[in-house]
N, C-alpha and C positions, 0 to 999 in steps of 0.2 A: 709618489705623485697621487694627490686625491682623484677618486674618478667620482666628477660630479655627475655623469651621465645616471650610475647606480645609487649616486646618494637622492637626485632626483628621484629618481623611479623608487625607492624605500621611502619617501617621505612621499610620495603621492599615494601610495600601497600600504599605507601606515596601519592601518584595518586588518590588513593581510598579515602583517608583520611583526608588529608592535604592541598595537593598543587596540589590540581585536578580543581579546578577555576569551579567546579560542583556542590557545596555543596549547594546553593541555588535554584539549577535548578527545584528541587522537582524530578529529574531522577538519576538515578544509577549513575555510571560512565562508561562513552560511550566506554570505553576502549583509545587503541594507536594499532599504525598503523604497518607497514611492520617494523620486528625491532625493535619493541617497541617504535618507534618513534613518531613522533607525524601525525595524518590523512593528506595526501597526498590530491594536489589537490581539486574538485569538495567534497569530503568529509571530506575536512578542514572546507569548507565554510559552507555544513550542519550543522558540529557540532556548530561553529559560531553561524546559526541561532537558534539551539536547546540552543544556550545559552541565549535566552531571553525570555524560560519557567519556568514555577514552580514557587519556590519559589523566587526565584529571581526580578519576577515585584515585589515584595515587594519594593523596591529601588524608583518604580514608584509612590507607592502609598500615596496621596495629602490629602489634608483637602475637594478638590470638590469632589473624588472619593473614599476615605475610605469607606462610609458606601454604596455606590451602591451595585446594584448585578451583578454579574460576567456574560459576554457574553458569554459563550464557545463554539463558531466557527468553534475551534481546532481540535473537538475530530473526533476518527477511529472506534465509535462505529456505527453498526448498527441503522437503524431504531427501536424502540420498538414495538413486534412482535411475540407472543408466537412460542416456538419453534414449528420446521417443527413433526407432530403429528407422524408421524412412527419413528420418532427418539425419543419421548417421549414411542412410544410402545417398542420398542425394546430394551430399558434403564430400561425399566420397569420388563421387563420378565427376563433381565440381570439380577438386581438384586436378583430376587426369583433364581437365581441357586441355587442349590445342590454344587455346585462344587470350590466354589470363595475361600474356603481356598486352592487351587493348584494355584501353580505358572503358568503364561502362557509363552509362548514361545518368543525370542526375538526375532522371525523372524512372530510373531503375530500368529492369530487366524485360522487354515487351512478354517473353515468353512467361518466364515468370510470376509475373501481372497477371498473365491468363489463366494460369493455371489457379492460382489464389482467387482470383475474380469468379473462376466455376465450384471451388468452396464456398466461397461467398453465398451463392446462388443457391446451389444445395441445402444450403442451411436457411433458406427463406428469406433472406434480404432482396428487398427489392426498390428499384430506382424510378422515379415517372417514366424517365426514358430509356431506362434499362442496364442496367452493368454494364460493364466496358471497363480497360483497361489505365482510362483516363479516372476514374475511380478510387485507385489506390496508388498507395506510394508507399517510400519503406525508411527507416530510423531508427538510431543504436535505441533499439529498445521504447517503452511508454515512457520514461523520464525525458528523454529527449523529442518525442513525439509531444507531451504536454509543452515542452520549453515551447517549441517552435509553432505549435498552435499558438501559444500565445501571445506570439511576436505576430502571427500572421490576423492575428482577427480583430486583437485588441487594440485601443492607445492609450497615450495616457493620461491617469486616473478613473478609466474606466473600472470595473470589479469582475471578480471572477467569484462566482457564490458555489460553497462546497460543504458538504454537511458536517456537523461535529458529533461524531467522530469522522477521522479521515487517515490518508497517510500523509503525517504529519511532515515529510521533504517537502511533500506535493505543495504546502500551503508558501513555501518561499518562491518557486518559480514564478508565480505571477508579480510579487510584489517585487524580485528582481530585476521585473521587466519592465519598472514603473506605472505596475498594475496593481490596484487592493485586493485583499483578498479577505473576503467576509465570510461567515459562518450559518449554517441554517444548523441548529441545533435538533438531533433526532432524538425522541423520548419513546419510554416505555408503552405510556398511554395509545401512539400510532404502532404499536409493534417493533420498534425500530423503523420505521418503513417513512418512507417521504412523506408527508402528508401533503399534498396538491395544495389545497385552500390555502394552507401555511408560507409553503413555497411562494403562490402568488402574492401573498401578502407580504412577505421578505423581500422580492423584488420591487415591490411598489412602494416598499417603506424606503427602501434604499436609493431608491432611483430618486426618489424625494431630498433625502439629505443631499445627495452628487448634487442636486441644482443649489440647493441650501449654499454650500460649501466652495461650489466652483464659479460659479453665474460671475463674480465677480474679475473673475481671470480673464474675462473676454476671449476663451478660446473660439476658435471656426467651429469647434462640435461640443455636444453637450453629452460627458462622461454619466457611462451607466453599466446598469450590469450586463454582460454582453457575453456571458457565459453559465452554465454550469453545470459543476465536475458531479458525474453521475458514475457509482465507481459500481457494478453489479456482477458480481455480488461485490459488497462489501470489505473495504481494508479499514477497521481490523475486527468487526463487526461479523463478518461471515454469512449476515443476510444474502437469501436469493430474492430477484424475482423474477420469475420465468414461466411458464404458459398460465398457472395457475395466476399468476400476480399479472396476467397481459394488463385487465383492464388500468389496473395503478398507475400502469410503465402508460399507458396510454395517456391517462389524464395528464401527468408528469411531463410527457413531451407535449400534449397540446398546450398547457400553460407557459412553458417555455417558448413557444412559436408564433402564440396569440402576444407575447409580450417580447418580441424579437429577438430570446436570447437564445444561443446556440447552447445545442448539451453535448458537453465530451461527453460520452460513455467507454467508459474504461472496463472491458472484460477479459484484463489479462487472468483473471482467477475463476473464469466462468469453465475450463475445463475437470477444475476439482470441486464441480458442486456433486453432493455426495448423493441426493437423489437424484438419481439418471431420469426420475419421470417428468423432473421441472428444473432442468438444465437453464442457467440462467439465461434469461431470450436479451437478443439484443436490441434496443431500440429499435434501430435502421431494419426492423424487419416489417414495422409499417409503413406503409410506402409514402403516405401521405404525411409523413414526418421525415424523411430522409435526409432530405434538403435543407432542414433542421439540426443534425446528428452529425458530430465529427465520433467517429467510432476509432480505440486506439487498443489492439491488442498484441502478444510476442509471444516471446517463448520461454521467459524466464521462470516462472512461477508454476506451470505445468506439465515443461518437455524435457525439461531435466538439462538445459542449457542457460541458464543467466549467465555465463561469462560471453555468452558470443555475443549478447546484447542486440537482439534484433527482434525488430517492433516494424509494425504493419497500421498504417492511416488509410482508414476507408470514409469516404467523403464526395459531396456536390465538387464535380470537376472544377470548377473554379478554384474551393479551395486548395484543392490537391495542385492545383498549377502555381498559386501561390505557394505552396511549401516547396513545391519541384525547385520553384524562384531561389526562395531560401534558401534550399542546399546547393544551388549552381554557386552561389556567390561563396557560405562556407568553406564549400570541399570540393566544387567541380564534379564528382562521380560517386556512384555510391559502391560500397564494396558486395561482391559477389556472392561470395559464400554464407556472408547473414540473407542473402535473398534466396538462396539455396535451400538452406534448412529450413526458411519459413516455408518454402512450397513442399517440404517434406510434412511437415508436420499440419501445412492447410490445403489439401487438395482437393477433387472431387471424385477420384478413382474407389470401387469398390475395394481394393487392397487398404489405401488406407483408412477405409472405415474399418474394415477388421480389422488390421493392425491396432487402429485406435480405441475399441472394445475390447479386446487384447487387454494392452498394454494399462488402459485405465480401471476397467475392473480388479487390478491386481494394484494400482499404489493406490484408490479409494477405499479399499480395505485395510491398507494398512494406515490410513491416515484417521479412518473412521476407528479402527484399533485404538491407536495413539490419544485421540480423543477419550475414549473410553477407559484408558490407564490415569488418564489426567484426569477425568473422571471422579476415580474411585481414590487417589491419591490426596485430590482435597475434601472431597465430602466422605471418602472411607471408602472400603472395597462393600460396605451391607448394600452400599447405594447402588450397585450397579443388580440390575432385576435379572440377566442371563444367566444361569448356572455357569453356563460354560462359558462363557463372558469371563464370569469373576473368578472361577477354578484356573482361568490362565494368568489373568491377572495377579493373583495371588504367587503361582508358580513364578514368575519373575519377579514380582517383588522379592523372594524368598531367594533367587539366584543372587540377587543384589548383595546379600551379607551384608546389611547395613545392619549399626548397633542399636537403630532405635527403629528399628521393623513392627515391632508390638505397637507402639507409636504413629505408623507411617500408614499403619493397615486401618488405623481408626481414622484418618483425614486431620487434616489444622483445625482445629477449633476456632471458629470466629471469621473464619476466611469461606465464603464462597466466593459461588459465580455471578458475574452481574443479570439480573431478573430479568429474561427475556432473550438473552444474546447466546444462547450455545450456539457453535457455528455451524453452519446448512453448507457452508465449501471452506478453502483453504485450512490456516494450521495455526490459528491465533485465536486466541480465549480471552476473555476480559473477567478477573477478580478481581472481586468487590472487598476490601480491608477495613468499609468504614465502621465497622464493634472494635477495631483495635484503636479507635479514635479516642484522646488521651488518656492513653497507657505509658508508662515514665520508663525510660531508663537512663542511669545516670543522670545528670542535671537536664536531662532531655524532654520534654513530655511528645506525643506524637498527633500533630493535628492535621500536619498536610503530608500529601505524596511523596513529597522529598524525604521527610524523615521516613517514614516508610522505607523509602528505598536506601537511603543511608545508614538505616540500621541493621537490614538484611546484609548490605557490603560490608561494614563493618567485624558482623558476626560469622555469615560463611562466603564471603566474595560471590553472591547474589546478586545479579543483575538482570533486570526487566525494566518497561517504559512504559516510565507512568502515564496515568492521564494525560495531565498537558502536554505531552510530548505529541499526541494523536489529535488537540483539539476537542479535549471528552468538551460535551457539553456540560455539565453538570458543576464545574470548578471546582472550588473545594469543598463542596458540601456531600461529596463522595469521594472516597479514597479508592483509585481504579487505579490498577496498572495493565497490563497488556503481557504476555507468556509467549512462547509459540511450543507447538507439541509436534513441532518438525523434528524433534529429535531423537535418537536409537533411544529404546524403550529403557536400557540400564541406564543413558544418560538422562533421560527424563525423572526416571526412578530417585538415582541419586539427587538430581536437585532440588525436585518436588522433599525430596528426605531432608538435604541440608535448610529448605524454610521451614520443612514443620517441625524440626528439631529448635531452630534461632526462633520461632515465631509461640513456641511453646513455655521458651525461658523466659520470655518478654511477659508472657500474660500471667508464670509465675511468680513474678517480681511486683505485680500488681494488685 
């Protein structure tokens, strides 16, 4: 007997199922855009790039490279890192409740709240009327904290403005939501760094076209930009800006406030900024901007937990009671134990400041390390100026028994870093490939990012994320991919070996 009930639901889902051109990607399906339409601009070209993940190199895969083993460049995981130890205590005493058969509240944990709310405090954020518990709220992680900002502030055709580069998921949630999502492109010339004037000039141009574009819909309100995403430090970029940078982050947030749009500030990576002297500062620390600030940080990127997915919204009560709103309807209650380890890991106790200097002074050195092998692996080990820097270095590379070590110790030829961008926190580099810009192989010549990256798959199962994938601003007039140097130092060694081995045959061939 047919069941029409599922052949409906596959022909309404046909995106999902069928004629989604995603089914080999090894990812979901990335969704459609304003309208259901298909991603607009800047995150057309994302998803583009996200289309030469997953399953899908399968297409690439040859008789020299079937049976290697996979480089994975790619990933968004932390360094390996036992979690931060008061977030394993306070997960722990969670557990032994008495009380886990009661629902908890969907506006989360009062005590909780408190305790996070005098983090807060400590660290210099201040409210007109003062911190309180109405303040914050809690969400599997900043992906879900961005979705549901977005639902709560925005409508539709309104814009969310985010700089390029970015995290290039980030750029689909708005336009999921029946929201745009446009581009402020960051250059070398400002440092990487926002430039204000630009900023307001980006929103004025844009606010311009929405009336352009929409005046004619006769909507009740008149779509604009009503957000932007202020990631600090930096994904995948690695800029800080933090007491040194106040006055920037100031101009930044009064142009945004003067021109009514809200800044998310996202500092889920402001724990691994690697000078402790200019720790990335958060907006919401000037008070006269707060009410301004949807602030969204967790625990994935710094505490050595991304699987427990829990993320913390600090915000003008109102907004926090519209989200509270949102998750009542959702899920009714929020779970415990991600509210647990976030008060382990943000409190206002002397214990966990020392635990916290502790614990970070020792994975900052090994991330500042790992930099430092990445380092000398593309521009050569001469490059690194430490003796003892580079005498370590060297010793692992030489652990590694790779065949082309003589090779590996001189760096890629043709391949640096992008001008300006070494990263100041997290574990993501951006190389610059555009001198390999057309070099031939086989019937192939190589002008964009994709063959780039096609050809490292091809030759040693190499994979990183190009430009488009992040939103580079620059398009194809620079060939940029993205690395991370979150990896054990042999796995870095070997992969950084398996490009400058394929990337060496290529420019000999030319």
């Amino acid at each position: 007997m047919k069941n029409n009930a599922l052949d409906r639901f596959l022909k309404d889902n046909d995106k999902i199922f069928k004629d989604r051109g995603l089914k080999h990607r090894g990812l979901p399906y990335l969704g459609r855009g304003v309208e259901k339409k298909e991603f607009s601009g800047y995150t057309k070209r994302v998803e583009e790039a996200f289309g030469l993940l997953g399953d899908g190199l399968g297409v690439l895969v040859n008789e020299k490279n079937k049976n290697k083993t996979s480089h994975y460049l790619i990933g968004g995981d932390p360094i390996e890192f036992p979690m931060f130890p008061l977030c394993k205590e306070y997960m722990e005493k969670c557990i032994n409740r008495k009380d886990l058969y009661v629902y908890t509240s969907a506006k989360g944990d009062n005590e909780t709240k408190g305790e996070i709310i005098e983090y807060f405090i400590r660290e210099g954020i201040k409210s007109p009327r003062g911190l309180n518990i109405d303040n914050i709220t809690f969400t599997m992680a900043t992906t879900q904290a961005f979705d549901v900002i977005i639902k709560t502030i925005a409508r539709p055709y309104d814009v969310v403005l985010m700089t390029g580069p970015t995290y290039g998921l980030f750029t689909f949630i708005p336009e999921r939501n029946g929201v745009n999502t446009e581009i402020l492109p960051l250059s070398q010339i400002d440092g990487w760094f926002i430039n204000p004037k630009k900023l307001s000039k980006s929103i004025d141009n844009i606010n311009k076209k929405l009336i352009e574009k929409y005046s004619s819909l006769k909507l009740s309100y008149q779509p604009r930009v009503v957000a932007f995403f202020n990631a600090n430090p930096n994904n995948p970029i690695g800029s800080v800006m933090g007491n040194r940078q106040k006055e920037l982050l100031r101009q930044i947030g009064r142009v945004c406030k003067e021109k009514g749009v809200f800044v998310i500030d996202d500092i889920i990576y402001r724990d691994l900024t690697f000078d402790r002297d200019n720790i990335a500062l958060p907006m919401a620390t000037m008070e006269e901007l707060f009410d301004n600030v949807i602030t969204i940080t967790g625990l994935s990127k710094s505490y050595g937990l991304a699987s427990i997915r829990a993320g913390v919204v600090l915000a003008n009560e109102n907004i926090i009671e519209a989200i509270n709103n949102y998750t009542f309807h959702v899920m009714d209650s929020l779970p415990i134990i991600q509210q647990r380890a976030l008060a382990g890991a943000f409190n206002a106790s002397d214990k966990r400041y020392r635990c916290y200097n502790k614990y970070f002074s020792s994975i900052i050195e090994q991330y500042k390390y790992r930099l430092e092998l990445l380092k000398a692996l593309v521009n050569g080990v001469k490059s690194i100026s430490n003796l003892s820097m580079k005498l370590r270095i060297e010793r692992d590379i030489k652990k590694a028994n790779l065949k082309n070590e003589e090779e590996v110790l001189k760096g890629i030829p043709k391949v640096d870093f992008v001008k300006g961008t070494m990263a100041q926190s997290g574990f993501f580099s951006l190389l610059d490939f555009t001198k390999l810009k057309g070099t031939k192989y086989g019937d192939r010549t190589i002008t964009t990012e994709e063959e780039i990256f096609k050809y490292m798959y091809e030759q040693e199962k190499i994979k990183v994320l190009i430009g488009k994938s992040f939103a580079w601003s620059e398009k194809d007039k620079q060939l940029v991919v993205r690395v991370t140097f979150a990896l054990e130092s042999l796995e870095l060694i070997q992969s950084l070996g398996a490009m400058n081995s394929c990337l060496r045959k290529l420019q000999e061939k030319n």
